[in-house]
C-alpha positions as CSV (number, residue, x, y, z in Angstrom):
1,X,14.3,-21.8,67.7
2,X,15.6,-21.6,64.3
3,X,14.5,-23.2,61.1
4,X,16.9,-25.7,60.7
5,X,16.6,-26.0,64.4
6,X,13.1,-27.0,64.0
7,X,13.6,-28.9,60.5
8,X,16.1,-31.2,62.6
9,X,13.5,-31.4,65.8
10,X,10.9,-33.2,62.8
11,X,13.3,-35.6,61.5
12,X,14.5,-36.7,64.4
13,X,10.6,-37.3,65.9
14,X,9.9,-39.2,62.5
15,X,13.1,-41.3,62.9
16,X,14.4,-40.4,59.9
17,X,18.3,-40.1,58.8
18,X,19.3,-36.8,56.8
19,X,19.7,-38.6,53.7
20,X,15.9,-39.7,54.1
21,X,14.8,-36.7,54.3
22,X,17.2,-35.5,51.5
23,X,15.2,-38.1,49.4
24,X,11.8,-36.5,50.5
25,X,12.6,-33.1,49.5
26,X,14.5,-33.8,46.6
27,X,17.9,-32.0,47.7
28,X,21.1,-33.4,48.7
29,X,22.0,-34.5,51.9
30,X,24.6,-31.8,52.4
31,X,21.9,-29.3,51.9
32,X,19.9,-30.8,54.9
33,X,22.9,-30.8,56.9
34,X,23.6,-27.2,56.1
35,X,19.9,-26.3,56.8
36,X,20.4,-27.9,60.7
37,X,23.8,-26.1,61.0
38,X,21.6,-23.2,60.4
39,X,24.1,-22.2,57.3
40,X,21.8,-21.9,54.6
41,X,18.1,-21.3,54.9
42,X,15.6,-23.5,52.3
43,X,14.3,-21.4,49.7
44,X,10.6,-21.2,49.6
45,X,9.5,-23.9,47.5
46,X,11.8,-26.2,49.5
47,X,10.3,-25.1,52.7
48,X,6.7,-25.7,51.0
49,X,8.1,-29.3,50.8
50,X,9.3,-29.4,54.1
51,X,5.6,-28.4,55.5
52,X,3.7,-30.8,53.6
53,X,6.4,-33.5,54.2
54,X,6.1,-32.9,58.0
55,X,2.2,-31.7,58.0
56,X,3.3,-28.4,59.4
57,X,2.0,-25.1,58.6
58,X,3.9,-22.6,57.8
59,X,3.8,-20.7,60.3
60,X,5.5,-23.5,62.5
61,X,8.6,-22.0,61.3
62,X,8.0,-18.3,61.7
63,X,10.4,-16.5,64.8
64,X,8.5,-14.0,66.4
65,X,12.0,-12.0,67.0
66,X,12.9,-12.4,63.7
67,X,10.5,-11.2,61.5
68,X,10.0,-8.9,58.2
69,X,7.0,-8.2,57.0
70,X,5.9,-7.3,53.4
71,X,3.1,-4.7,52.8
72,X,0.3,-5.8,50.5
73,X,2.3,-4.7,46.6
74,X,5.0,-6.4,47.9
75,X,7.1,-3.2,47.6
76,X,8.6,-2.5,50.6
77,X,10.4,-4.3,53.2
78,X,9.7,-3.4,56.9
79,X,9.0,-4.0,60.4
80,X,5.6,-2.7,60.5
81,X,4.0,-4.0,57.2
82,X,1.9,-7.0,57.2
83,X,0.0,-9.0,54.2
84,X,-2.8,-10.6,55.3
85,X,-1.5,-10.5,58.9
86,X,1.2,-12.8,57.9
87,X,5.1,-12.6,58.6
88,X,7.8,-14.6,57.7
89,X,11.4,-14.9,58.4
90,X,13.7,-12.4,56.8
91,X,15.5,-15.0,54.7
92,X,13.0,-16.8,53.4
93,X,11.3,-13.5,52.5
94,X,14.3,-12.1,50.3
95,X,14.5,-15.5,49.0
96,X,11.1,-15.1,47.5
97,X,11.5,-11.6,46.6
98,X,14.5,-12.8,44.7
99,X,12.5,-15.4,43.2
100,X,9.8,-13.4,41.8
101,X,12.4,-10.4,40.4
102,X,14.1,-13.5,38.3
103,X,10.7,-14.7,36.7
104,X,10.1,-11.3,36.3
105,X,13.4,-10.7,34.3
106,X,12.8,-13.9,32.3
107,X,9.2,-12.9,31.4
108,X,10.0,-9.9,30.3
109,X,12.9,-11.0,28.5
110,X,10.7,-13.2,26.0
């Protein structure tokens, strides 16, 4: 099951509309929607949201057949690399990589 698959299984069981959620998270309504249509995939501090809003792990969300894993600098991307015996989906991984090159370009630019 997807992530947005599973983001829409939670609101539905706590009754609650898109736009509700929307409010939750602090995101639009049009990003929940493209979140359940499996179009876009919440970056990670919106999926840290997501978790504590629902009082899911993390790991609720991880596919077993879909899976990267990051060795422990970080470095390199693979199949066969783990960090603390954790995985993650691919997107959400290259979302935080992404994440962390940016605040490492603005750090160094100051």
């Amino acid at each position: 099951m997807s992530v947005g698959t599973k983001i829409r299984k939670l609101r539905l069981q706590n009754r609650w509309s898109q736009e509700e959620l929307a409010h939750k998270l602090n995101v639009a309504q049009t990003s929940i929607s493209n979140f359940e249509a499996n179009k876009t995939i919440p970056d990670f501090l919106v999926m840290q949201k997501v978790c504590e809003v629902f009082e899911v792990g993390f790991e609720y969300f991880v596919e077993e057949n879909q899976v990267y894993n990051v060795n422990k600098n970080l470095g390199a991307v693979g199949n066969n690399s783990t960090v603390n015996n954790y995985t993650m989906p691919k997107d959400l991984l290259e979302n935080i990589l992404k994440r962390i090159e940016a605040i490492e370009k603005s750090i160094a630019l100051k």
